[in-house]
mmCIF entry with sequence, helices, sheets and N, C-alpha, C, O atoms, coordinates in Angstrom:
data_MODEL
# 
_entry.id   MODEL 
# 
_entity.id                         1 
_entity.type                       polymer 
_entity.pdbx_number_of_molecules   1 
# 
_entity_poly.entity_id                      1 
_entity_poly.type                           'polypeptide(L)' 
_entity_poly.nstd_linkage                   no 
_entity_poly.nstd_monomer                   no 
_entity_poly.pdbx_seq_one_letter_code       
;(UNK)(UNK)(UNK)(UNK)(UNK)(UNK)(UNK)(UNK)(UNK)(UNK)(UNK)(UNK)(UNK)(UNK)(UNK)(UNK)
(UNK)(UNK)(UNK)(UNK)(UNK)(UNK)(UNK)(UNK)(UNK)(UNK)(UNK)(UNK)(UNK)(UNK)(UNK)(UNK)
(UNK)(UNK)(UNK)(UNK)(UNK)(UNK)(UNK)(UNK)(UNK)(UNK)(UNK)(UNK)(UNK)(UNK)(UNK)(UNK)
;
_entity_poly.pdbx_seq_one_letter_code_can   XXXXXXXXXXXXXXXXXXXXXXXXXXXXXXXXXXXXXXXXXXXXXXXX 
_entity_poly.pdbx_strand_id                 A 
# 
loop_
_entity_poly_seq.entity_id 
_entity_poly_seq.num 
_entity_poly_seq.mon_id 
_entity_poly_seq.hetero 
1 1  UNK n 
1 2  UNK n 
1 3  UNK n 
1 4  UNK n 
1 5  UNK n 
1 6  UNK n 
1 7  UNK n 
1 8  UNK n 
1 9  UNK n 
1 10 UNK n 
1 11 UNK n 
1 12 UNK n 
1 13 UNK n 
1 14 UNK n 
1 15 UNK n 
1 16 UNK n 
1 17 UNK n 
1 18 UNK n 
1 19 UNK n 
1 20 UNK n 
1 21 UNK n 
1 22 UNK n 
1 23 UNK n 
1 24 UNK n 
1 25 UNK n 
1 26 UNK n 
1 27 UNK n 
1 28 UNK n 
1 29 UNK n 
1 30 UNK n 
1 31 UNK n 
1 32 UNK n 
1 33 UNK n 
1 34 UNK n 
1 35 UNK n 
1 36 UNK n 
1 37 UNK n 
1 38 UNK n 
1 39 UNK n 
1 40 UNK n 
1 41 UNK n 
1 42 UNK n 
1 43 UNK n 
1 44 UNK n 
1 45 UNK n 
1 46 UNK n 
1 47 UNK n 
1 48 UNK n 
# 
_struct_asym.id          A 
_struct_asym.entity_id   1 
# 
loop_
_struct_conf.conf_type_id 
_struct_conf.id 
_struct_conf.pdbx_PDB_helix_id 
_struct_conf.beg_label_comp_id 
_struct_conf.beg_label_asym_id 
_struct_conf.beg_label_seq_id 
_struct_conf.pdbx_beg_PDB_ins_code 
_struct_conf.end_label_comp_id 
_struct_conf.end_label_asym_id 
_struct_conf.end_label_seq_id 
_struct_conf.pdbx_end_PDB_ins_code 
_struct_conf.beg_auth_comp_id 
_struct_conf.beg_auth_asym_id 
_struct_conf.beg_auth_seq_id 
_struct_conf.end_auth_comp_id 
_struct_conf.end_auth_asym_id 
_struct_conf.end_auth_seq_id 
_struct_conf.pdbx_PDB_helix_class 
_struct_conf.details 
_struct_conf.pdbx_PDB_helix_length 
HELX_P HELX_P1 AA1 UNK A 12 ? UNK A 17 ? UNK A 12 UNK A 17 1 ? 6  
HELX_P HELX_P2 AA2 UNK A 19 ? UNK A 25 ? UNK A 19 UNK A 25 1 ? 7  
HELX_P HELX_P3 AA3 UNK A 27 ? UNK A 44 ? UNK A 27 UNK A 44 1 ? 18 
# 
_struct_conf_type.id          HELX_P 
_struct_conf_type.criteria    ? 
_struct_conf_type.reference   ? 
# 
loop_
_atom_site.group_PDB 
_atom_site.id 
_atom_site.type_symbol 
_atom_site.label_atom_id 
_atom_site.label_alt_id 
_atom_site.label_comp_id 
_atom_site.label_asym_id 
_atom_site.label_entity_id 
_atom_site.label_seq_id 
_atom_site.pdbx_PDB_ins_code 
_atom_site.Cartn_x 
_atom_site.Cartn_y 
_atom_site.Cartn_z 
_atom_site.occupancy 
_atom_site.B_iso_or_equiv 
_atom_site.pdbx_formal_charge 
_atom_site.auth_seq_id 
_atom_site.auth_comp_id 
_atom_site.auth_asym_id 
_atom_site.auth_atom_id 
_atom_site.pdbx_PDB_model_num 
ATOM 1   N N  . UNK A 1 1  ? 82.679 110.811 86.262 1.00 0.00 ? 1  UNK A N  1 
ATOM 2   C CA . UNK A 1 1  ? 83.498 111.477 85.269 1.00 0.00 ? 1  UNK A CA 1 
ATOM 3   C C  . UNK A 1 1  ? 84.066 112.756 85.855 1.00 0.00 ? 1  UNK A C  1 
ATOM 4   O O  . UNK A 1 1  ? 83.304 113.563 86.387 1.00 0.00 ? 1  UNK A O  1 
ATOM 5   N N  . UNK A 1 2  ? 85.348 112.973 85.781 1.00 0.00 ? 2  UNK A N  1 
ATOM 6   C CA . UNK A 1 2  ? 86.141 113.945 86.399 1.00 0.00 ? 2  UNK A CA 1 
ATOM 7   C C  . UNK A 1 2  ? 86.256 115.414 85.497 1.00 0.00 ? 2  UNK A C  1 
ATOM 8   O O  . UNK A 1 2  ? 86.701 116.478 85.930 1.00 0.00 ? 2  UNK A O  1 
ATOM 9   N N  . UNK A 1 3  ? 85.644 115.112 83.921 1.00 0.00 ? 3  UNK A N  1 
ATOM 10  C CA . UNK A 1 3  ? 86.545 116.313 83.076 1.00 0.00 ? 3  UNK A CA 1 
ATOM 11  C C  . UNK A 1 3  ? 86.085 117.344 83.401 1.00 0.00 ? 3  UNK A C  1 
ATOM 12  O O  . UNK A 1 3  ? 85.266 117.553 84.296 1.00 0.00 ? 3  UNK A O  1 
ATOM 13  N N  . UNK A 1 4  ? 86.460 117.899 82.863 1.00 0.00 ? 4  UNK A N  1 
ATOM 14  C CA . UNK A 1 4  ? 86.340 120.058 83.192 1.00 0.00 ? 4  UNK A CA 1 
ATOM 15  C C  . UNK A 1 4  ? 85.429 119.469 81.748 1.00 0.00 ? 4  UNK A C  1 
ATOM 16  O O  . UNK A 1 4  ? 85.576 118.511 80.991 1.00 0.00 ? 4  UNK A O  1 
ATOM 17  N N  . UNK A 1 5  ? 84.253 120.814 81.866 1.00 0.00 ? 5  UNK A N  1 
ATOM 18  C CA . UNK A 1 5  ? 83.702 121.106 81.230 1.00 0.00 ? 5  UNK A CA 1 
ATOM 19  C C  . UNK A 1 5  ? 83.927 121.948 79.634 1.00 0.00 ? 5  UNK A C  1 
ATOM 20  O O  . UNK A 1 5  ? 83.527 121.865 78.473 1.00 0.00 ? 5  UNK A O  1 
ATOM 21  N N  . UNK A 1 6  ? 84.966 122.887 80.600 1.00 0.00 ? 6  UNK A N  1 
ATOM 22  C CA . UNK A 1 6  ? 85.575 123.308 78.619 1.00 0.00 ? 6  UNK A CA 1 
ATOM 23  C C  . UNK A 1 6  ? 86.860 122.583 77.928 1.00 0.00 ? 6  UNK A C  1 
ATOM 24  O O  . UNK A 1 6  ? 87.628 123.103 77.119 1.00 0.00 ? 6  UNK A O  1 
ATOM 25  N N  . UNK A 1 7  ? 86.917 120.966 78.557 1.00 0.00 ? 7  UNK A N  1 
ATOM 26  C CA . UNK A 1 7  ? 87.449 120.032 77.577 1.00 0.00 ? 7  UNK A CA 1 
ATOM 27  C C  . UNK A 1 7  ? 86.753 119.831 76.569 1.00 0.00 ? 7  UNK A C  1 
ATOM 28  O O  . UNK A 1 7  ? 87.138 119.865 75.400 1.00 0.00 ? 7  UNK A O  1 
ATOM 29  N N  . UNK A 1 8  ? 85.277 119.523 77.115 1.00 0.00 ? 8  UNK A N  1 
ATOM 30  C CA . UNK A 1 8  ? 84.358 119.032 76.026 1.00 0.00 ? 8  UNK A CA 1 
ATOM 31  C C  . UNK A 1 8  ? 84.088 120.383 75.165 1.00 0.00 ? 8  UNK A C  1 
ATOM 32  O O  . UNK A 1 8  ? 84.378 120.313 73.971 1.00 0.00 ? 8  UNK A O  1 
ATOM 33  N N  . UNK A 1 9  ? 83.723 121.232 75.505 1.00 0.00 ? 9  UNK A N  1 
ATOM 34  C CA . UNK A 1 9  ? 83.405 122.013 73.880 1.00 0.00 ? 9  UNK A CA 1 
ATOM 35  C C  . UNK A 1 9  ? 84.653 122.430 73.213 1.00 0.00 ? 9  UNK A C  1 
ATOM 36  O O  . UNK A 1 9  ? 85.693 122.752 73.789 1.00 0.00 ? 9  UNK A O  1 
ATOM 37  N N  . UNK A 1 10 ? 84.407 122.385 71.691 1.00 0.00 ? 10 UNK A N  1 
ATOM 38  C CA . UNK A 1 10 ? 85.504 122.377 70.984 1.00 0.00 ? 10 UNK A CA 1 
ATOM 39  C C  . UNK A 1 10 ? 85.770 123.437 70.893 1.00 0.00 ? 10 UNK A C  1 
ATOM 40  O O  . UNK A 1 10 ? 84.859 124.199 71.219 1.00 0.00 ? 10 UNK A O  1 
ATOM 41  N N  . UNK A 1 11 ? 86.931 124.019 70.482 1.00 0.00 ? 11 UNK A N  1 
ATOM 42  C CA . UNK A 1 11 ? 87.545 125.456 70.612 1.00 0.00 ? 11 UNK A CA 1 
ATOM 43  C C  . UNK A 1 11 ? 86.565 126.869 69.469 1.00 0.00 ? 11 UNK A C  1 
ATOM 44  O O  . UNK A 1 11 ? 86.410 128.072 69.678 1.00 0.00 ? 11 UNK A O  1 
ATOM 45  N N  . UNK A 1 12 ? 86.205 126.179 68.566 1.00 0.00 ? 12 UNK A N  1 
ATOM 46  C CA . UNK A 1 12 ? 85.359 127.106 67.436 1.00 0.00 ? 12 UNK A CA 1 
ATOM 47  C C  . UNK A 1 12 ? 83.915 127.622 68.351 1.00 0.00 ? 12 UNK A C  1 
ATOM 48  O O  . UNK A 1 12 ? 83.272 128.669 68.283 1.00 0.00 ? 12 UNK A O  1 
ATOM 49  N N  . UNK A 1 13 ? 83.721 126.258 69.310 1.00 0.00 ? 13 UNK A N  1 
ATOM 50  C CA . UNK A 1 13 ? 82.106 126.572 69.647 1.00 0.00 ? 13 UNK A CA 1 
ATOM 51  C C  . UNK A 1 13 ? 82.040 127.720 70.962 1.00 0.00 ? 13 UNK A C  1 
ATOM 52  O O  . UNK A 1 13 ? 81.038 128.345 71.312 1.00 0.00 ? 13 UNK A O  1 
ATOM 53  N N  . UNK A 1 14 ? 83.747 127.809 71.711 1.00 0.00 ? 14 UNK A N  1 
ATOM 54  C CA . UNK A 1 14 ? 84.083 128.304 72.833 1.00 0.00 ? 14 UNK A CA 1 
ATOM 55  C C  . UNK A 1 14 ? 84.409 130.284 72.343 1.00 0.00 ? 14 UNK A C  1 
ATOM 56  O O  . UNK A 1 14 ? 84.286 131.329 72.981 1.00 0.00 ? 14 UNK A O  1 
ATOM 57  N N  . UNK A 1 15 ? 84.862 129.946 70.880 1.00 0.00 ? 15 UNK A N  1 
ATOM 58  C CA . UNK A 1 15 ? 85.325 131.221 69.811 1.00 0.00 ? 15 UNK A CA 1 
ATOM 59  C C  . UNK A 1 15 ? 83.969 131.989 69.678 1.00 0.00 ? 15 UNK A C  1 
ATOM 60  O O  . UNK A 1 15 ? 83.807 133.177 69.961 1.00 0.00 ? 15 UNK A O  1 
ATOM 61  N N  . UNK A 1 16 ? 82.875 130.993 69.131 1.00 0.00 ? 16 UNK A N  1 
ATOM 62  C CA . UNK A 1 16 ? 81.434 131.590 68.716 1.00 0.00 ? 16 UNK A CA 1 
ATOM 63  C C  . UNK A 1 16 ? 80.817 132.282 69.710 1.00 0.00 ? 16 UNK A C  1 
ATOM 64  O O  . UNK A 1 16 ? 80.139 133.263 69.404 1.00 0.00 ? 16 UNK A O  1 
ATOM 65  N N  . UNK A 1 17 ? 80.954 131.876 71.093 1.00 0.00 ? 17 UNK A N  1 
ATOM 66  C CA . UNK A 1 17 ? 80.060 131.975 72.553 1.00 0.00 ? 17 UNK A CA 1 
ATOM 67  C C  . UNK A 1 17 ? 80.631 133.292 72.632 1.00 0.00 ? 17 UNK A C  1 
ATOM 68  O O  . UNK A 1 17 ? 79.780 134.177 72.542 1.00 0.00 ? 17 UNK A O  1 
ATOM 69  N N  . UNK A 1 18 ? 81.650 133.634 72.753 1.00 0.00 ? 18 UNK A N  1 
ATOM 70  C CA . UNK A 1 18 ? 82.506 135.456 73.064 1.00 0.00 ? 18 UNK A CA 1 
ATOM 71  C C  . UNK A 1 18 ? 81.549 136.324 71.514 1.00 0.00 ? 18 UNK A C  1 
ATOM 72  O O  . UNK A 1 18 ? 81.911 136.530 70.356 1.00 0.00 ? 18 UNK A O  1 
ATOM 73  N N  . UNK A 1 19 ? 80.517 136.567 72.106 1.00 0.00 ? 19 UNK A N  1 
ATOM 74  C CA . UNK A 1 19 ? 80.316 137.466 70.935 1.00 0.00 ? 19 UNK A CA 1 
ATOM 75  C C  . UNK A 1 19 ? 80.463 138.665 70.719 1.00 0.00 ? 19 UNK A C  1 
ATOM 76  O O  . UNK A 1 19 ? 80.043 139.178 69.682 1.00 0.00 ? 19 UNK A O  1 
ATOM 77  N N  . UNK A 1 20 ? 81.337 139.615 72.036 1.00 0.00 ? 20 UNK A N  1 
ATOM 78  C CA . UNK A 1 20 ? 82.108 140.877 71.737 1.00 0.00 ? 20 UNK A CA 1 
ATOM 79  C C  . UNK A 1 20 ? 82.878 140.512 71.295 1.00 0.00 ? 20 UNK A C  1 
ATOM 80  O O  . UNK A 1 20 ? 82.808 140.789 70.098 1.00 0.00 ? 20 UNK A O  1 
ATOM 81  N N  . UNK A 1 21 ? 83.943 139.830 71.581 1.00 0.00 ? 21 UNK A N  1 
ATOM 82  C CA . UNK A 1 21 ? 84.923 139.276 70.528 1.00 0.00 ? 21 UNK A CA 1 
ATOM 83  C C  . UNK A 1 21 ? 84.765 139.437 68.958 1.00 0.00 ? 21 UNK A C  1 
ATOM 84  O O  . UNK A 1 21 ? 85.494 140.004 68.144 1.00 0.00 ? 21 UNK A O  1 
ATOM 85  N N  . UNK A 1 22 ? 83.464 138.690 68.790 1.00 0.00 ? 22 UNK A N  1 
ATOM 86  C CA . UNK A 1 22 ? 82.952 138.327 67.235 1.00 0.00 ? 22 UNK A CA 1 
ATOM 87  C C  . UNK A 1 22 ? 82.892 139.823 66.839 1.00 0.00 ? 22 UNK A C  1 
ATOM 88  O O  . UNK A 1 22 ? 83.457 140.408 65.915 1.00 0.00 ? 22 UNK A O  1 
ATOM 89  N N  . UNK A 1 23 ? 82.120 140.238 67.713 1.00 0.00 ? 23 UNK A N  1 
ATOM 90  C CA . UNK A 1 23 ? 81.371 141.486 67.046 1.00 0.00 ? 23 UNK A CA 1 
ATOM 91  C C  . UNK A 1 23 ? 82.336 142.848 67.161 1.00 0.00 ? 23 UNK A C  1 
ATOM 92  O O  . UNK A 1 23 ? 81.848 143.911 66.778 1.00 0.00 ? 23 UNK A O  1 
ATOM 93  N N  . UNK A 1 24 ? 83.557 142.827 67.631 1.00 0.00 ? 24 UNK A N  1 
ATOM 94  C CA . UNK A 1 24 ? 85.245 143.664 67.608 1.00 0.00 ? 24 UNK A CA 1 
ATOM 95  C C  . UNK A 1 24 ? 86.195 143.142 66.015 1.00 0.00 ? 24 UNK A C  1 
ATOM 96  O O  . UNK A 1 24 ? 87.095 143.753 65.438 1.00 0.00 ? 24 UNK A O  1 
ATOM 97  N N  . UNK A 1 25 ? 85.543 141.793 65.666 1.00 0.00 ? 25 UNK A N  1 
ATOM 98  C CA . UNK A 1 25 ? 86.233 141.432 65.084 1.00 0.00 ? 25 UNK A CA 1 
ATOM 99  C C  . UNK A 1 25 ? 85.950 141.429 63.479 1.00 0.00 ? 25 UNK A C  1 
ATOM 100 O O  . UNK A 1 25 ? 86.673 141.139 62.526 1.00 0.00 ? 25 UNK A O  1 
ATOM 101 N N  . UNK A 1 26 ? 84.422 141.931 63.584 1.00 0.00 ? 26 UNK A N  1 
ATOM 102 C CA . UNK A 1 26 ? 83.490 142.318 62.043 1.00 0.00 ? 26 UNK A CA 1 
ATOM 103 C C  . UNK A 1 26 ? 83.476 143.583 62.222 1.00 0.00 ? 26 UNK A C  1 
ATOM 104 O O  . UNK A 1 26 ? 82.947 144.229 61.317 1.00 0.00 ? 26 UNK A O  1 
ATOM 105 N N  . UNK A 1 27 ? 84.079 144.413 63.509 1.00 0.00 ? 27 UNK A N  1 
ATOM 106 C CA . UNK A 1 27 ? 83.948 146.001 63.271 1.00 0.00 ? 27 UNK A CA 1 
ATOM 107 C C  . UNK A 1 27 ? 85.625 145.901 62.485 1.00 0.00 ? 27 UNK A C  1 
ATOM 108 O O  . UNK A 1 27 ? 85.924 146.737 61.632 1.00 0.00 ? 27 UNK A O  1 
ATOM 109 N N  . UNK A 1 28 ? 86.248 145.206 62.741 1.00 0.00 ? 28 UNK A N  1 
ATOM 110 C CA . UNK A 1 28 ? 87.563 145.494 62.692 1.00 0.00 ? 28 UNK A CA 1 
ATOM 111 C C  . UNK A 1 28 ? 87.879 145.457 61.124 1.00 0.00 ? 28 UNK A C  1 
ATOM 112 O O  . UNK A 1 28 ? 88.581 146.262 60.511 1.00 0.00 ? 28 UNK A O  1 
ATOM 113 N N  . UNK A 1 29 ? 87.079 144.137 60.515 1.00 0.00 ? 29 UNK A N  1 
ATOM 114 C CA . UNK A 1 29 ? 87.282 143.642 58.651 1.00 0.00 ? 29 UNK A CA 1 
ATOM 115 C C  . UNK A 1 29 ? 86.594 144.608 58.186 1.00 0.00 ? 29 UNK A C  1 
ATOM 116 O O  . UNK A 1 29 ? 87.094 144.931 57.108 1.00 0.00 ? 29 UNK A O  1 
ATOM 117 N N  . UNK A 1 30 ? 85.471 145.412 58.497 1.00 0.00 ? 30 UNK A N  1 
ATOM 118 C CA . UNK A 1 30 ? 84.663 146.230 57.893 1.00 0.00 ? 30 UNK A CA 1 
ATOM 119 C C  . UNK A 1 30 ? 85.491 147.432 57.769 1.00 0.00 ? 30 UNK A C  1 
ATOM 120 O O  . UNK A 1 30 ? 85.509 148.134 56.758 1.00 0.00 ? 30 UNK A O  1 
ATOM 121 N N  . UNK A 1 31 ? 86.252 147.670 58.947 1.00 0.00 ? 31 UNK A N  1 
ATOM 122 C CA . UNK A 1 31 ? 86.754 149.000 59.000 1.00 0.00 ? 31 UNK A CA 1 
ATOM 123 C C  . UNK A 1 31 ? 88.297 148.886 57.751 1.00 0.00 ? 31 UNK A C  1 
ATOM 124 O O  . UNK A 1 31 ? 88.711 149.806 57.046 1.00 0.00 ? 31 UNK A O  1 
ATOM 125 N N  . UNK A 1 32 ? 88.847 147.476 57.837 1.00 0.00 ? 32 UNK A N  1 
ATOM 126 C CA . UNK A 1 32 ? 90.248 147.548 56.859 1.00 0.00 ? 32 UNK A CA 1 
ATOM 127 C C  . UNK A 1 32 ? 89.576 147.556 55.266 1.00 0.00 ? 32 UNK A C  1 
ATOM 128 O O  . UNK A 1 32 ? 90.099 148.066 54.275 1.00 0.00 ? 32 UNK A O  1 
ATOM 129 N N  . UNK A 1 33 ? 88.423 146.923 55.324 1.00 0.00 ? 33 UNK A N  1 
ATOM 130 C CA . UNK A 1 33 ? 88.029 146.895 54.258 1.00 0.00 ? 33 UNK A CA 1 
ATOM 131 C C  . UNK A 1 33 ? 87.407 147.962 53.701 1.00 0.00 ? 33 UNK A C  1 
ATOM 132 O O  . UNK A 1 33 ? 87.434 148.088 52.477 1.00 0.00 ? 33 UNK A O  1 
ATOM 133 N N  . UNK A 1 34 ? 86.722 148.936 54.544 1.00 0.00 ? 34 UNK A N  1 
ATOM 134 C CA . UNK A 1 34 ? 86.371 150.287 53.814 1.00 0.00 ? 34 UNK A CA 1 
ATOM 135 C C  . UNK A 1 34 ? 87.261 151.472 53.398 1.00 0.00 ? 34 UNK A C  1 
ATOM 136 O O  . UNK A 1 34 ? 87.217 152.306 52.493 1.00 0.00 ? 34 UNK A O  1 
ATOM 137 N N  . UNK A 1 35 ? 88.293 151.141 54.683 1.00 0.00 ? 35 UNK A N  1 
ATOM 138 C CA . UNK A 1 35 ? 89.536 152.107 54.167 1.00 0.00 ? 35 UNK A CA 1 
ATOM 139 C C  . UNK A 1 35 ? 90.656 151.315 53.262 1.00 0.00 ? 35 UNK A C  1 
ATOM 140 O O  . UNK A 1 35 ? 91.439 152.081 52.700 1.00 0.00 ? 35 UNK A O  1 
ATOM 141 N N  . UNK A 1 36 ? 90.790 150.433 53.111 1.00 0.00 ? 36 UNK A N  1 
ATOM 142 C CA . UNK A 1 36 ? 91.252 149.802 51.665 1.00 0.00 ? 36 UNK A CA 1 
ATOM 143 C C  . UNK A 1 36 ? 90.213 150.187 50.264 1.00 0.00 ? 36 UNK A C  1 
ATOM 144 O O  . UNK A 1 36 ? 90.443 150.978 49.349 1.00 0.00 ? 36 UNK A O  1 
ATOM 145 N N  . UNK A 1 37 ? 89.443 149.624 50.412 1.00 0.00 ? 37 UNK A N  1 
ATOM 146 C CA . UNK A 1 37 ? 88.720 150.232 49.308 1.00 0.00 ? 37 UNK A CA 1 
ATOM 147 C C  . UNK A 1 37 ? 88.700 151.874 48.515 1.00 0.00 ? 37 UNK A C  1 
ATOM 148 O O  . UNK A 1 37 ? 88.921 152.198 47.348 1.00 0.00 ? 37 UNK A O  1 
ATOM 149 N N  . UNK A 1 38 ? 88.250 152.864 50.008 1.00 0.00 ? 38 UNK A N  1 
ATOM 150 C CA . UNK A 1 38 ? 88.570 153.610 49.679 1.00 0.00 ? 38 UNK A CA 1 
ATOM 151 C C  . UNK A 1 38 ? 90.113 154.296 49.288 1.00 0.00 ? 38 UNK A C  1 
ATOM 152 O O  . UNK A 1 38 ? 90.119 155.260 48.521 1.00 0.00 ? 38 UNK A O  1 
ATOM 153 N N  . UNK A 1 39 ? 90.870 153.990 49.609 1.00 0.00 ? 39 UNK A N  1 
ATOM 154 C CA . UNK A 1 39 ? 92.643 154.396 49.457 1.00 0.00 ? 39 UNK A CA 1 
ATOM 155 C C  . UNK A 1 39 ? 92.878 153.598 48.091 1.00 0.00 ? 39 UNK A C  1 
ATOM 156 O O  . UNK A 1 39 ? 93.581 154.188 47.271 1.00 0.00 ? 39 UNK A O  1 
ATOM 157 N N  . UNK A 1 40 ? 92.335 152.202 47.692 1.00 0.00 ? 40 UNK A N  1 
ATOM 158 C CA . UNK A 1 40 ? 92.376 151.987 46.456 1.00 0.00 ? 40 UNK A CA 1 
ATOM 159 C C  . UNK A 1 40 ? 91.525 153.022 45.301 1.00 0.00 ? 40 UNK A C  1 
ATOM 160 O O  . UNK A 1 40 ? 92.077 153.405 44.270 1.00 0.00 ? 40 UNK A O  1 
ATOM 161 N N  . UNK A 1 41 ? 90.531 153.281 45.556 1.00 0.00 ? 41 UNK A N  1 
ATOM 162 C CA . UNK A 1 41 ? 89.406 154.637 44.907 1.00 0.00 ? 41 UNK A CA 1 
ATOM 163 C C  . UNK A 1 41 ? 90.587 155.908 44.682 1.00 0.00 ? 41 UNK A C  1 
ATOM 164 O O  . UNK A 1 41 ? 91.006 156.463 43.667 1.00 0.00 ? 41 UNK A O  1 
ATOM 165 N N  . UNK A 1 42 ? 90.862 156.051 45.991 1.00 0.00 ? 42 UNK A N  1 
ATOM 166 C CA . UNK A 1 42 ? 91.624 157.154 46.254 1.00 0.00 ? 42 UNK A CA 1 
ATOM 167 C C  . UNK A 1 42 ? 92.896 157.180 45.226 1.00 0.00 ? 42 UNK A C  1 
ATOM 168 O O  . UNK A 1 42 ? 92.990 158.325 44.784 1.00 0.00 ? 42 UNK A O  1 
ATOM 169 N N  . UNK A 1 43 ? 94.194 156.085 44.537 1.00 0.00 ? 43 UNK A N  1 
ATOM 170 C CA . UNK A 1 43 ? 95.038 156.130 43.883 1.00 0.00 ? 43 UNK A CA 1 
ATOM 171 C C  . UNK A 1 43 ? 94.724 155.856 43.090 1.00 0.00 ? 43 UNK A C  1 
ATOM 172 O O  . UNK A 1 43 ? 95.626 155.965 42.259 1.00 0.00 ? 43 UNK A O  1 
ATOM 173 N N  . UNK A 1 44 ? 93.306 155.255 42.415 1.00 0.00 ? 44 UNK A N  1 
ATOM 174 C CA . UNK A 1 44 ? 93.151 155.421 40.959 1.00 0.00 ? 44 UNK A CA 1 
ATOM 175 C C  . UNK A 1 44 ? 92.648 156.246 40.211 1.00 0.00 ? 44 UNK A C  1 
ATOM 176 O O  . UNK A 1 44 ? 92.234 156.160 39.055 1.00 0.00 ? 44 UNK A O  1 
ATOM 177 N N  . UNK A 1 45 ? 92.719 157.332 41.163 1.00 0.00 ? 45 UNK A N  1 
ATOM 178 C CA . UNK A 1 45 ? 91.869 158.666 39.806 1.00 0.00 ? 45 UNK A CA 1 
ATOM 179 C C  . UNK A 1 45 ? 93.004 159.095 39.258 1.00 0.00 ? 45 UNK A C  1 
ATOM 180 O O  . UNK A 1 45 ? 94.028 159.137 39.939 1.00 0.00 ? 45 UNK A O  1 
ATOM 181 N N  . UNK A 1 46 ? 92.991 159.522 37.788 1.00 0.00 ? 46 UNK A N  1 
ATOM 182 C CA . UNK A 1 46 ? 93.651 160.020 37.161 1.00 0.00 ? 46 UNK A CA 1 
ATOM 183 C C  . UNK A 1 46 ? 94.389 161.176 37.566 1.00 0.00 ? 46 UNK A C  1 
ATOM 184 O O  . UNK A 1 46 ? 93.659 161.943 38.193 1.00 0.00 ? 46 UNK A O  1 
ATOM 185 N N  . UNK A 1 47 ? 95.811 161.676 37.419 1.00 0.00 ? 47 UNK A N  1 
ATOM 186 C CA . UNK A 1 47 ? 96.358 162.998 37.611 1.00 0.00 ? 47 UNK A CA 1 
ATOM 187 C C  . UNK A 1 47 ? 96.158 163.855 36.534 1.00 0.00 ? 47 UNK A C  1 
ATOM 188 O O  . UNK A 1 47 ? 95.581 163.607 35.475 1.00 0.00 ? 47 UNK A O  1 
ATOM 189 N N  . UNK A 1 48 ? 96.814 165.127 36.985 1.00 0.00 ? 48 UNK A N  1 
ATOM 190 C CA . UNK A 1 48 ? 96.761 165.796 35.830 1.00 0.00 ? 48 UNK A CA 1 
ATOM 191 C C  . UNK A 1 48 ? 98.322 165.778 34.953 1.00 0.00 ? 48 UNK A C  1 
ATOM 192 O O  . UNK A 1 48 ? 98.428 166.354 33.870 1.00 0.00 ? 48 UNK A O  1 
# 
């Protein structure tokens, strides 16, 4: 059998293995998501 080896693993399992990747990529949702949250907090307080 001739194939290259990263024929056979499928692209999700090749995605999972980079786990700086992963772990750049849960700093990254955490970070839009805390400053969304907060900037939403932030325009709903009442004015005067």
């Amino acid at each position: 059998m001739s194939t290259s080896q990263s024929e056979d693993i499928p692209m999700m399992q090749r995605l999972y293995n980079r786990i700086w990747l992963l772990a750049a990529a849960a700093m990254l949702f955490f970070l839009v998501v805390y400053v969304g949250w907060g900037a939403m907090d932030i325009l709903s307080l009442p004015t005067r």
